[in-house]
C-alpha positions as a Markdown table, in Angstrom:
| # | Residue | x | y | z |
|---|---|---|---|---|
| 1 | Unk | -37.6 | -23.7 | -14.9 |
| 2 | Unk | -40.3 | -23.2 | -17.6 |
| 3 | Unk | -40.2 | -23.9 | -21.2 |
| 4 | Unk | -40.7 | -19.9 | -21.9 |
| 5 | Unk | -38.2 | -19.3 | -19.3 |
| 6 | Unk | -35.1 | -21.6 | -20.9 |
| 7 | Unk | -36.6 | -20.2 | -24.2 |
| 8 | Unk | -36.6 | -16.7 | -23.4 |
| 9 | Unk | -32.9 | -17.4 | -22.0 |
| 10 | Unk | -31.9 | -18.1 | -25.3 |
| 11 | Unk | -33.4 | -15.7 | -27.5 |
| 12 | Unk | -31.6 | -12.8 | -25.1 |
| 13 | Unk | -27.6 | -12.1 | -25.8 |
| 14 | Unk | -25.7 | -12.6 | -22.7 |
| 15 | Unk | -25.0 | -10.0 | -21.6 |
| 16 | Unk | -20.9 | -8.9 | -21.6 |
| 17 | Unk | -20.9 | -5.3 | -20.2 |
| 18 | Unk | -18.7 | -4.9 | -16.7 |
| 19 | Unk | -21.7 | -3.0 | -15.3 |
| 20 | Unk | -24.2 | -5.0 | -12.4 |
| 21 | Unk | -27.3 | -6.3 | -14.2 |
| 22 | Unk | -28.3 | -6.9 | -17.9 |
| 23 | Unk | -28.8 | -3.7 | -19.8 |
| 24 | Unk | -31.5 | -1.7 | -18.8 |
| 25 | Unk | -31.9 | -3.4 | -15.9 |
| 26 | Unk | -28.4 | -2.8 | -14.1 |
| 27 | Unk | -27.3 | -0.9 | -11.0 |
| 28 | Unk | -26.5 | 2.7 | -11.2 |
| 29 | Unk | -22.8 | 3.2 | -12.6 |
| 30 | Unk | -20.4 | 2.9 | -10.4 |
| 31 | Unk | -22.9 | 1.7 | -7.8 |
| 32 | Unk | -20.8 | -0.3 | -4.3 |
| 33 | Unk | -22.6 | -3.0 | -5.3 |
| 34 | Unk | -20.7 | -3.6 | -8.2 |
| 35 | Unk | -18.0 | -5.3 | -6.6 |
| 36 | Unk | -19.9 | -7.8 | -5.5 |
| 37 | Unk | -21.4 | -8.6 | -9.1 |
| 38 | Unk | -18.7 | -10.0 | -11.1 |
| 39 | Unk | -18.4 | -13.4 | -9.3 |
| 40 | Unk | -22.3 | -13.9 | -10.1 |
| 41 | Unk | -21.8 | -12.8 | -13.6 |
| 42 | Unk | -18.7 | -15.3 | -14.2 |
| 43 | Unk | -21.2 | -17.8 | -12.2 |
| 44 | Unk | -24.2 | -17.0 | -15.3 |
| 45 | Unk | -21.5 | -17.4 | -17.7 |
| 46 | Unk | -20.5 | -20.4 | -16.2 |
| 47 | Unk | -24.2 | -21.9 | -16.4 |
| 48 | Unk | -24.1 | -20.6 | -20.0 |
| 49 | Unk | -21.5 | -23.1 | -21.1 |
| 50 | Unk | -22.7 | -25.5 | -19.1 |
| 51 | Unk | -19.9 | -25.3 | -16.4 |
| 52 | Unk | -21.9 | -24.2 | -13.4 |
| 53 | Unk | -22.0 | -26.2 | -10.4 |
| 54 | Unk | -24.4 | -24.2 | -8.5 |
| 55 | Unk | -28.1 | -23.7 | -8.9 |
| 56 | Unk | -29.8 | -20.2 | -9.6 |
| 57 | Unk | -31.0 | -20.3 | -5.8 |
| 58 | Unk | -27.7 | -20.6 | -4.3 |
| 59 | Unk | -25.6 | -18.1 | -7.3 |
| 60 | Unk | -28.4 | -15.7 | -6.6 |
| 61 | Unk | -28.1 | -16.0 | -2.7 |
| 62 | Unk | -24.2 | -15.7 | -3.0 |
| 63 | Unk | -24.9 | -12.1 | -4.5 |
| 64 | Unk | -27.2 | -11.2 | -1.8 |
| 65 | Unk | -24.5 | -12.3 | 0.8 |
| 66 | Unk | -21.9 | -10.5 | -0.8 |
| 67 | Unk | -24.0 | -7.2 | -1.0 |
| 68 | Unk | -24.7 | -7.6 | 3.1 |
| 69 | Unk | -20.8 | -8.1 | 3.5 |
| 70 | Unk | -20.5 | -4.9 | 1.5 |
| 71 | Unk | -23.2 | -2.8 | 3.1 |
| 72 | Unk | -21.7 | -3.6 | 6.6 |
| 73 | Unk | -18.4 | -2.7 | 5.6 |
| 74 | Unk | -19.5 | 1.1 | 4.7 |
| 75 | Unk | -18.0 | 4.1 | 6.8 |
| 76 | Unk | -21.2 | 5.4 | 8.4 |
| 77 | Unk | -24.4 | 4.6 | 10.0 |
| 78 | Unk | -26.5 | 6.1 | 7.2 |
| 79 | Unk | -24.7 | 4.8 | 4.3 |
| 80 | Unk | -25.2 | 0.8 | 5.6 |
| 81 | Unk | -28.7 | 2.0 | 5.9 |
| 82 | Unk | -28.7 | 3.3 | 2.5 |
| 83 | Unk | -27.2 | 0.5 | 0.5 |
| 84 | Unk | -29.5 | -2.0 | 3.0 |
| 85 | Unk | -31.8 | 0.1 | 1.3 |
| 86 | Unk | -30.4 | -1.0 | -1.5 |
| 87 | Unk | -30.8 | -4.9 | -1.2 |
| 88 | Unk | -34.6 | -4.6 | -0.9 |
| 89 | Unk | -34.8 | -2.6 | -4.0 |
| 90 | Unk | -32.0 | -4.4 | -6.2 |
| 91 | Unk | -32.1 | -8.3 | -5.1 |
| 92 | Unk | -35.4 | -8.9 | -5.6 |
| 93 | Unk | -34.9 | -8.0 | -9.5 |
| 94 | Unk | -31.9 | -9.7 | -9.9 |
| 95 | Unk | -34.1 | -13.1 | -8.5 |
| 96 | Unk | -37.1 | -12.4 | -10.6 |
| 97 | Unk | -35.7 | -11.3 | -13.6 |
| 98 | Unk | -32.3 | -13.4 | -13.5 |
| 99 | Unk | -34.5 | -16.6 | -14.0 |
| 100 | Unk | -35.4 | -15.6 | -17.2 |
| 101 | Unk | -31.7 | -15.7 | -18.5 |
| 102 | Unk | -30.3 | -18.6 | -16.3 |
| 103 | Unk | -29.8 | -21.6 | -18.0 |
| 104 | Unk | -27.8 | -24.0 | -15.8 |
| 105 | Unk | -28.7 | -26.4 | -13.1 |
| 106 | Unk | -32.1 | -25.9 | -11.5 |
| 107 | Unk | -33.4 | -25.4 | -8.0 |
């Protein structure tokens, strides 16, 4: 991780809300893929004290599996399609912009 990066990780709040993401950038309320959230957000707060076992990589990869597991659970055809959909847009995010707030073990 960068300098700027663990800097920048500092100088943001952590973020405490229930909802998927980190303020502005967080899944529509209410959003399936919620459920799947809160174990990476105790994860982050885990790094943030210093606890965290895991590396960004592997918390980040954890959500994405998750989010599959939920998306193949859905009722119909269209809606795993939709929240596969989903992934593509949302995951990426969550890896490029989560870096900027993780501070615990590297890759």
């Amino acid at each position: 991780m960068s300098w700027f990066s663990r800097l920048l990780g500092r100088l943001l709040p952590e973020d405490d809300s229930d909802q998927c993401g980190y303020y502005f950038l967080s899944l529509p309320e209410g959003h399936v893929f919620e459920r799947g959230c809160s174990l990476h957000d105790w994860e982050f707060h885990q790094a943030h004290l210093g606890k965290g076992e895991k590396s960004l990589a592997e918390v980040d990869w954890d959500l994405f599996y998750r989010w599959v597991l939920l998306a193949k659970a859905a009722g119909t055809p269209e809606e795993r399609c939709k929240l596969a959909q989903d992934i593509c847009t949302y995951w990426p995010y969550a890896r490029r912009f989560g870096g900027l707030l993780w501070d615990g073990k590297d890759d």
